[in-house]
C-alpha positions as CSV (number, residue, x, y, z in Angstrom):
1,X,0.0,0.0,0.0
2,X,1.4,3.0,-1.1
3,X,0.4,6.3,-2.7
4,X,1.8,5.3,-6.2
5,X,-0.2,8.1,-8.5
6,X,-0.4,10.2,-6.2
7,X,-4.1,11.0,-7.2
8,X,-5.0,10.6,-3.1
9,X,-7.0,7.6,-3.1
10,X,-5.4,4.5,-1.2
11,X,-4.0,2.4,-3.9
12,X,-2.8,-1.4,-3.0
13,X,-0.2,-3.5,-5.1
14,X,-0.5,-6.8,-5.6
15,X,1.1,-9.5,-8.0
16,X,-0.9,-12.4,-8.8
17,X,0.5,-16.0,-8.4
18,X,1.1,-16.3,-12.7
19,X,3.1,-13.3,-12.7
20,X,1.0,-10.1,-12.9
21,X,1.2,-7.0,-11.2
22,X,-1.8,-5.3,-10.3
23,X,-2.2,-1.7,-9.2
24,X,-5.9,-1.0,-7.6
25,X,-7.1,1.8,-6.1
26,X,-9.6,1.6,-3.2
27,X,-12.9,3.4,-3.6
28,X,-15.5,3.6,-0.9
29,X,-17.6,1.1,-2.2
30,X,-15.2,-0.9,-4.5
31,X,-11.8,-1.6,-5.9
32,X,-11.2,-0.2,-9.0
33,X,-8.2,-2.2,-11.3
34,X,-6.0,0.8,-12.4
35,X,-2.8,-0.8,-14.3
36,X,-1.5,-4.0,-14.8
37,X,1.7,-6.1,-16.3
38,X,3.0,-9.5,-16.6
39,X,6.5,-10.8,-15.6
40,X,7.3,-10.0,-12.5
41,X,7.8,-12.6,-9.4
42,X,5.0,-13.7,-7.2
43,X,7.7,-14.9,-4.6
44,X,6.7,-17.3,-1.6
45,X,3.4,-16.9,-0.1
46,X,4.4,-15.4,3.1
47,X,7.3,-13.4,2.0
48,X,7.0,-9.9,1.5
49,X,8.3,-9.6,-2.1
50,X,7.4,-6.3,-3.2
51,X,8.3,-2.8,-1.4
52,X,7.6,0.9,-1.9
53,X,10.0,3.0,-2.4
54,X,9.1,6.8,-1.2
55,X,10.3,9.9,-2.5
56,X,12.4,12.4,-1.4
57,X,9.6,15.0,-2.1
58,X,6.3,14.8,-3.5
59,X,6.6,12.6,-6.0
60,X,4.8,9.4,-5.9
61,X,5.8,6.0,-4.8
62,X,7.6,3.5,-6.9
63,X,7.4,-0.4,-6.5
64,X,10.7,-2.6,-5.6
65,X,9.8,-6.1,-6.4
66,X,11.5,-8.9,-8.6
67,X,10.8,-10.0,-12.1
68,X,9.3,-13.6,-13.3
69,X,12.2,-16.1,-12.2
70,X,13.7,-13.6,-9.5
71,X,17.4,-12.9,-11.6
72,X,16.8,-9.1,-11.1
73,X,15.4,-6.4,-9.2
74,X,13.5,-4.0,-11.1
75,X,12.0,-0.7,-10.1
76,X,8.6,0.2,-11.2
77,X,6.7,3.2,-11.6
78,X,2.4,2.9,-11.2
79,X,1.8,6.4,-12.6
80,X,0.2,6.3,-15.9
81,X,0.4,2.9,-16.4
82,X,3.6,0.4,-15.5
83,X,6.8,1.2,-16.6
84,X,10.1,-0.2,-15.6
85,X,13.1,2.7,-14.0
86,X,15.7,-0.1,-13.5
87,X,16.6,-3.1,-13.4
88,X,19.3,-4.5,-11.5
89,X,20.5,-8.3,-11.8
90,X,20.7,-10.7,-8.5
91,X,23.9,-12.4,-7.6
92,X,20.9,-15.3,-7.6
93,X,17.1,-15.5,-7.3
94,X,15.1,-13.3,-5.1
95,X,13.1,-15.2,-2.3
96,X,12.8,-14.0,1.3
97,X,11.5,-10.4,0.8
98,X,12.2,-6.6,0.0
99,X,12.4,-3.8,2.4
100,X,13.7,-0.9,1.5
101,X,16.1,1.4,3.9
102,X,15.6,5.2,3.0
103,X,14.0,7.2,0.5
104,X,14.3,8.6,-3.2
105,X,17.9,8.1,-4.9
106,X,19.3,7.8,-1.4
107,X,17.4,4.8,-0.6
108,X,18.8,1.0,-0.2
109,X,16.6,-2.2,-1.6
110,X,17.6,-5.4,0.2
111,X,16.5,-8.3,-1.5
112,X,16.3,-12.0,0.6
113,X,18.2,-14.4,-2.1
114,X,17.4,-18.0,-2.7
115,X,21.1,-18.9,-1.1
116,X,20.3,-17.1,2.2
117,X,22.4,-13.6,1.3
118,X,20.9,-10.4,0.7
119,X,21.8,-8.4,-1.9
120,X,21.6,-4.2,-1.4
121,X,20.4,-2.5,-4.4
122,X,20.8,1.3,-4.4
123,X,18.3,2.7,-6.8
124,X,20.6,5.6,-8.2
125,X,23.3,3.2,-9.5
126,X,20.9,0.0,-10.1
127,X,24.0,-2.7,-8.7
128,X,23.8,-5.3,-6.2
């Protein structure tokens, strides 16, 4: 949950188990499907695989979360539709969770791997 459009209704995003990430936006009486796009990870069902990423300023939120097969990071922007900032490849597969440390360019992604590491991903220089 996140302010991703910044268009002041609540807005939840959620990645479906084949792959899809859905953006939906939370009306009074109903949610309301706003984007969506295939290929990203679905990751275990109690992991936390997906993170927001706050702004420095007043910008909206972007998504942290890992692509179909978990071999990268990528970050994704929810305003207007879905569109990929970066993407950053894992040292191996993404598969304990995302938090992220921080906010705008200054923040830090750590990303649970599949061999027990995590990898840091800072957002400004997209490395591991």
């Amino acid at each position: 949950m996140a302010d991703f459009t910044r268009s002041g209704a609540p807005q939840a995003a959620t990645v479906r188990g084949d792959g899809v990430l859905q953006l939906w936006t939370l009306g009074p009486d109903a949610l309301t499907l706003a984007a969506e796009a295939s290929g990203y990870g679905a990751g275990a069902a109690d992991a936390d695989i997906a993170a927001p990423v706050e702004p420095e300023g007043d910008g909206p939120a972007e998504l942290a979360l890992p692509i179909a097969g978990g071999q990268a990071l990528a970050l994704v922007s929810l305003k207007g539709g879905v569109s990929e900032r970066l993407r950053a490849a894992l040292p191996a597969p993404a598969e304990h969770g995302v938090a992220v440390l921080g906010r705008g360019a200054g923040a830090r992604i750590l990303v649970g791997l599949a061999d027990g590491r995590v990898a840091v991903v800072a957002p400004e220089g997209a490395r591991p």
